[in-house]
C-alpha positions in Angstrom: 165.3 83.9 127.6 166.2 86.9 125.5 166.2 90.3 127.1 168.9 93.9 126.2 170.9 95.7 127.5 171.3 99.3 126.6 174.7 100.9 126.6 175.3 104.3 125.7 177.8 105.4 123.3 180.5 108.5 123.8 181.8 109.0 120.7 184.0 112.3 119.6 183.4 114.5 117.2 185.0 113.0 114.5 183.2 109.4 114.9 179.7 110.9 115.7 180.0 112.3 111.8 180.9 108.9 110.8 178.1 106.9 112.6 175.4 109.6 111.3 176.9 108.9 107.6 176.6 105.7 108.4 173.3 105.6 109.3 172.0 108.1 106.2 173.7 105.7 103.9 172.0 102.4 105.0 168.7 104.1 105.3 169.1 105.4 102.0 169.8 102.4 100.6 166.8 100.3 102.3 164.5 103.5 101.3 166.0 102.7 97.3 165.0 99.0 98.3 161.3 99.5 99.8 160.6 101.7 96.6 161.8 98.0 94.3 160.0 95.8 96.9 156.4 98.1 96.4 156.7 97.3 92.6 156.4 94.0 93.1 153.1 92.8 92.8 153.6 89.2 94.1 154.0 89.3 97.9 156.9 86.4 97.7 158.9 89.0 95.4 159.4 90.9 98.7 160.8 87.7 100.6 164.7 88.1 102.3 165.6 85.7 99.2 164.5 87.1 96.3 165.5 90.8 97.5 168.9 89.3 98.2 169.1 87.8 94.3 167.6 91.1 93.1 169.6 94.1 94.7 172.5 92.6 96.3 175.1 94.1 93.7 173.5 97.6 93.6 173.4 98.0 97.2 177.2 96.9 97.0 177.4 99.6 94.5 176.2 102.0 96.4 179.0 101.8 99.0 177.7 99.0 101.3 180.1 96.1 102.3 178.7 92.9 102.3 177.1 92.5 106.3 175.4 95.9 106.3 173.6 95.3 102.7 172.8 92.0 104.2 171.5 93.6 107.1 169.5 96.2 104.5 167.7 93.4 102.8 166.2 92.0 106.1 165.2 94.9 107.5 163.2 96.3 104.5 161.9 92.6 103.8 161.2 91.8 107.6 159.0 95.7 107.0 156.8 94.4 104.1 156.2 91.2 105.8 154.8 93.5 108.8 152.8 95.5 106.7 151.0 92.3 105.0 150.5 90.9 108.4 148.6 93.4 109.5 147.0 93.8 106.3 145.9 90.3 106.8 144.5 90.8 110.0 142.4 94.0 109.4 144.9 96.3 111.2 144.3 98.8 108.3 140.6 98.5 107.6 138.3 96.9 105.4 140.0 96.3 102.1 137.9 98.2 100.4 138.5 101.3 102.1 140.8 104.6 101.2 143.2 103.6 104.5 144.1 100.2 103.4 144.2 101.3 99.6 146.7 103.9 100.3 149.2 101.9 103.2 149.4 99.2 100.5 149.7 101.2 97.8 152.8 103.2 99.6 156.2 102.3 99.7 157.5 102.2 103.6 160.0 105.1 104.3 162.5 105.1 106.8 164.1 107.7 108.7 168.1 108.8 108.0 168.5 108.1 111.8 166.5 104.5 111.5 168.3 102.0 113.6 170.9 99.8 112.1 171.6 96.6 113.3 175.3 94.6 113.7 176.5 90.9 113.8 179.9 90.1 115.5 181.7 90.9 112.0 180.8 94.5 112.2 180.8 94.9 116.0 183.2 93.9 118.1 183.2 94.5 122.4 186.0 94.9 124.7 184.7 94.9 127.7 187.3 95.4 130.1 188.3 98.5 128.4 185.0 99.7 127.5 185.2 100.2 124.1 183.3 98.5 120.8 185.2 98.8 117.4 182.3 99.3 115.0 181.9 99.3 111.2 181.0 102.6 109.5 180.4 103.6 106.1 184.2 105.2 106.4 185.8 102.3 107.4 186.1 100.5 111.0 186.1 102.7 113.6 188.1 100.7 117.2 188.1 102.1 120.4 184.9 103.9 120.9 183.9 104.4 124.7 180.8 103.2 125.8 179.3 103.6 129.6 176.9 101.9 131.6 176.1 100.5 135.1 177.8 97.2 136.7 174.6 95.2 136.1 174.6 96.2 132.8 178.5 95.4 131.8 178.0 92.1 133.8 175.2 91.0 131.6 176.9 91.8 128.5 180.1 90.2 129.6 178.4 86.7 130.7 175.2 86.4 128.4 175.9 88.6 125.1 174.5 87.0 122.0 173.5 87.6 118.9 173.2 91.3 116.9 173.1 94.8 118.8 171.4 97.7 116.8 172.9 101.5 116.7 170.2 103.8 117.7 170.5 107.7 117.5 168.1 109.1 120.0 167.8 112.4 122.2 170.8 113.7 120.5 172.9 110.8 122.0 173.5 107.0 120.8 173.6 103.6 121.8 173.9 100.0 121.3 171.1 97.6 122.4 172.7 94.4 123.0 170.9 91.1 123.0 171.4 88.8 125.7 170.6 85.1 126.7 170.0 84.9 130.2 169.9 81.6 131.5 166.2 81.0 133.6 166.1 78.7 136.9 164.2 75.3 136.8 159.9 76.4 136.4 158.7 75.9 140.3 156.0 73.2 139.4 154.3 72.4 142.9 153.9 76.0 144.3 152.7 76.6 147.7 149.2 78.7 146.6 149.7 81.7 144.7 150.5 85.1 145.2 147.5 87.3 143.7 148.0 90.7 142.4 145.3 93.1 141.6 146.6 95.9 139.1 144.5 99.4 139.2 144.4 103.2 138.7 144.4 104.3 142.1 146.8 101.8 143.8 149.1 100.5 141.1 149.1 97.1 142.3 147.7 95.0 145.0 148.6 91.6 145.9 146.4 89.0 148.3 149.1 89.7 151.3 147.4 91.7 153.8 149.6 94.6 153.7 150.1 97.6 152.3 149.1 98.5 148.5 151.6 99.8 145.6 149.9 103.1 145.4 149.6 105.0 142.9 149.2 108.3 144.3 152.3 110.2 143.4 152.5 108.2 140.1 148.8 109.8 139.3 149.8 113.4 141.0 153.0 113.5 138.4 151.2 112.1 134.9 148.7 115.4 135.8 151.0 117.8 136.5 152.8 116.3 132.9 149.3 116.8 131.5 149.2 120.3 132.1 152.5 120.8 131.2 151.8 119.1 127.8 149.0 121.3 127.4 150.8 124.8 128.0 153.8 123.8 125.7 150.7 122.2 122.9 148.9 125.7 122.8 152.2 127.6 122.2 153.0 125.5 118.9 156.4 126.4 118.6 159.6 124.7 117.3 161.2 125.0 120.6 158.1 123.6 122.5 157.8 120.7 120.1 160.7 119.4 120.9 160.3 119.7 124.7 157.0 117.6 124.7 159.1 114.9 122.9 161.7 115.7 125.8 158.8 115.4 128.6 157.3 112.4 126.8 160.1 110.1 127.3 161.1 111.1 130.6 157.1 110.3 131.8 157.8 107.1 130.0 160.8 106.2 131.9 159.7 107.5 135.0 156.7 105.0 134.7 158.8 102.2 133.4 161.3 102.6 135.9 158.4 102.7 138.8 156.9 99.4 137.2 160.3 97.8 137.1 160.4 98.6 141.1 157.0 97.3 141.7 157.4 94.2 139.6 160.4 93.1 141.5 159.2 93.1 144.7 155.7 91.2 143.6 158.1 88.4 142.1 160.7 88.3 145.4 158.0 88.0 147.5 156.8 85.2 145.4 159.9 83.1 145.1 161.2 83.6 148.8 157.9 81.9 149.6 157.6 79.5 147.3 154.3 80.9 145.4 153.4 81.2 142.0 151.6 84.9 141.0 148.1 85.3 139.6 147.3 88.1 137.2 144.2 89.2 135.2 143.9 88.8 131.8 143.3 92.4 131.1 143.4 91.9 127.1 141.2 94.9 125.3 140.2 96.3 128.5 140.2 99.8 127.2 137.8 98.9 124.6 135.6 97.4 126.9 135.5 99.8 129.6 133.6 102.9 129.3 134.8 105.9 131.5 133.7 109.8 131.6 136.2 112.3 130.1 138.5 113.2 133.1 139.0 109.3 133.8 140.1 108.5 130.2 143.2 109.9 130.2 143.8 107.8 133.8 143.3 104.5 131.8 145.2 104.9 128.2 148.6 106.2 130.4 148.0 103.3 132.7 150.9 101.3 131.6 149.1 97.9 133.2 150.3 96.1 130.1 154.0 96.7 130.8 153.7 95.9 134.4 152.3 92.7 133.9 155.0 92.0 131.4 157.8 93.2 133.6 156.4 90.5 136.2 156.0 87.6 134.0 159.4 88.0 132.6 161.5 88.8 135.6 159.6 85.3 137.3 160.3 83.7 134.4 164.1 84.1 134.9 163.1 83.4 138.3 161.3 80.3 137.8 157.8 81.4 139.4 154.9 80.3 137.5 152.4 83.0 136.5 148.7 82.2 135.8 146.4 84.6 134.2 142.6 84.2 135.1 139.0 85.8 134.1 138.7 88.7 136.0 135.2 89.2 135.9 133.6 90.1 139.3 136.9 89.8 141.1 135.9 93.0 142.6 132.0 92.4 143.1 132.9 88.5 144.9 133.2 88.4 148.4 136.6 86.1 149.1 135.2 84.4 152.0 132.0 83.0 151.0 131.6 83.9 147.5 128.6 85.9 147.4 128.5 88.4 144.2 126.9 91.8 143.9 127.6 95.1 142.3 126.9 96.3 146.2 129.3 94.5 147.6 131.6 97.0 146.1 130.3 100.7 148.2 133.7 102.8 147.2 137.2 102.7 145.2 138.4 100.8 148.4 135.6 100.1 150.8 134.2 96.3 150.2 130.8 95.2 152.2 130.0 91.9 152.2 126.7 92.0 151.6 125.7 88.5 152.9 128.4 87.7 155.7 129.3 91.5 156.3 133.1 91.0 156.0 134.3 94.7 155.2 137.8 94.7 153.4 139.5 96.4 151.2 138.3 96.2 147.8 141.7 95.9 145.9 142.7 93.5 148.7 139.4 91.4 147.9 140.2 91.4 144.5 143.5 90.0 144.8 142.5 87.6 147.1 140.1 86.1 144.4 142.2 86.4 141.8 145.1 84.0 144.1 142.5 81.6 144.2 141.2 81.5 140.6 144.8 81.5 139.4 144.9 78.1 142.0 142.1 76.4 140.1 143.7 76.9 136.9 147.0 75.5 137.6 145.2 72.9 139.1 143.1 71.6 136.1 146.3 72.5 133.9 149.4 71.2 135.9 147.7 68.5 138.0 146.5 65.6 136.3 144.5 63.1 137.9 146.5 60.5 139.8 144.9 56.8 139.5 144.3 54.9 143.0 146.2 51.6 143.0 143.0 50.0 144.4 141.0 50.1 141.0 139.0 53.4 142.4 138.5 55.9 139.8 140.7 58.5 139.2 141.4 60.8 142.1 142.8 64.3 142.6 145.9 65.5 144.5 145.3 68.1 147.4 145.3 71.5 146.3 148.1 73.5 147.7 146.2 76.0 150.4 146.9 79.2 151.1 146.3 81.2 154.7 142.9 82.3 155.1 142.9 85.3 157.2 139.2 85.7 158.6 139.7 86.5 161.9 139.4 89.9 161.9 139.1 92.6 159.0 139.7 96.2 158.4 139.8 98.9 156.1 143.3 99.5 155.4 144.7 102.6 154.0 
């Protein structure tokens, strides 16, 4: 599987000025390019091929070598090919309507610091030293320092493939490296499965009976960015735009970094016992919910899209198999005897039972339904009916089973 690494650059004075050149002049050219590819009116004009045989000497003769106008062509072509697949699909509007009419009538811009990507003939790694020799607009450029963690330089060293692209952010750059990283053997008889209920409140819960991921101090520090946002928002100046870009990507990797924690352990805990994990299909669940005001902002920064992606990759590479199931009612079905009601539910985390009076808590419930949904899909998926060798019809394997906890239940905290 394919995942990056991202290595940050130290360059000196004099090779900072030459990757920023470098970087105008590429994006200069593919701005040239995207204003040739709008003229065509036949979509296929715009293909890598026929922007290749069209431009190929002028972006030469604008001082590209022969990999970074290359590397132009697909990036502008790759762009258009975007834009008319979300044309296609109605990302834009109606095709009728003033949005779509001016996105297609507009040639795509890109910035003077737009990433640039490099093959191996423009980027080369030395890892012992720490260095990458990297082609500029000025020439090659060798010996340029690069830092980053042991994991990181371990990764590259063993599983680097493919392009890296120069990016120029926050004032600093880097190189995101692509890597293969080799995933274990797919664990196809697990013993039951590992539910986890994701949530605003506590992060994540899984059908374990212990203690929930909270959320708490996640929550109390996305507030007290909100108000921060809001002060430096209502002061509308140059200097306070640019810290609420500042304070936007540090929420962001506060909260990836938090979701990276969380996901690991979910997917340890997994494989040291052999389970597979079962998650909800939470597709378009902020269209479908409808929340007051103060509870909006909760939902659309609650990354539960990245979490879920952060566990389904790292137990890919870990060969754990995750199911996604319905989650309709996970919270309003009793685990133990599977009696529904919207009263089952009495708080955020108090669940009542309203037929065999088991009192739980709710998240816990919830993942505890979603373990065994995500065993019933695996079964009908991954277990195929085995044929009896005495004529009998077709007969199912035994499901793997999980522990069933009922002897006594609590509230926890």
């Amino acid at each position: 599987m394919q995942v990056v690494v991202l290595v940050k650059l130290v360059p000196s004075p004099e090779v900072e000025a030459a990757l920023r050149a470098t970087l105008r002049v590429v994006n200069d050219a593919a701005n040239w390019l995207s204003l040739y590819a709008q003229c065509r009116e036949d979509e296929r004009d715009r293909s890598r091929m026929r922007l290749q045989a069209a431009a190929y000497q002028e972006l030469k003769a604008r001082g590209l070598s022969a990999q970074p106008a290359l590397h132009v062509i697909r990036k502008v072509a790759d762009a258009y090919r975007s834009r008319a697949a979300n044309m296609k699909a109605g990302n834009y509007g109606r095709r009728d309507s003033e949005r779509y009419r001016r996105i297609a009538h507009t040639p795509l811009r890109f910035r003077p610091t737009a990433a640039q990507a490099y093959d191996d003939r423009c980027l080369s790694w030395q890892y012992d030293a720490r260095t990458v020799s990297i082609l500029t607009s000025t020439g090659r450029i060798r010996g340029v320092p690069f830092v980053c963690s042991q994991q990181a330089l371990k990764t590259l060293t063993e599983h680097r493939r493919g392009e890296s692209r120069l990016v120029h952010r926050d004032r600093a750059w880097f190189l995101v490296a692509t890597c293969e990283i080799p995933v274990k053997p797919l664990n196809t008889q697990p013993e039951g499965f590992l539910g986890v209920d994701l949530g605003i409140a506590n992060i994540a819960t899984t059908s374990d009976a212990g203690e929930p991921f909270t959320g708490k101090e996640l929550n109390k520090y996305r507030r007290r960015q909100v108000r921060i946002r809001a002060e430096l928002q209502a002061r509308g100046t140059k200097s306070a735009k640019r810290k609420l870009k500042q304070r936007s990507r540090r929420e962001h990797r506060h909260t990836t970094n938090t979701n990276h924690i969380i996901a690991k352990l979910i997917v340890t805990e997994a494989e040291r016992t052999g389970r597979g994990i079962g998650l909800e299909d939470l597709t378009g669940i902020r269209e479908r919910v409808r929340l007051r005001k103060p509870q909006r902002v909760a939902l659309h920064s609650w990354a539960f899209a990245q979490l879920a992606a952060f566990i389904t990759y790292k137990a890919q590479r870990a060969g754990v198999p995750v199911v996604r199931v319905d989650p309709a009612h996970t919270s309003r079905m009793c685990s133990w005897c599977g009696h529904t009601e919207k009263a089952n539910r009495q708080a955020q985390e108090v669940f009542a039972c309203r037929s065999c009076g088991v009192v739980a808590h709710a998240d816990w419930n919830a993942a505890r339904n979603i373990a065994d949904r995500a065993l019933i899909v695996w079964a009908e998926v991954n277990q195929p009916h085995a044929a009896d060798p005495s004529g009998d019809p077709a007969v199912s394997p035994p499901l793997p089973s999980r522990v069933d906890d009922r002897q006594s239940t609590s509230i926890s905290s």
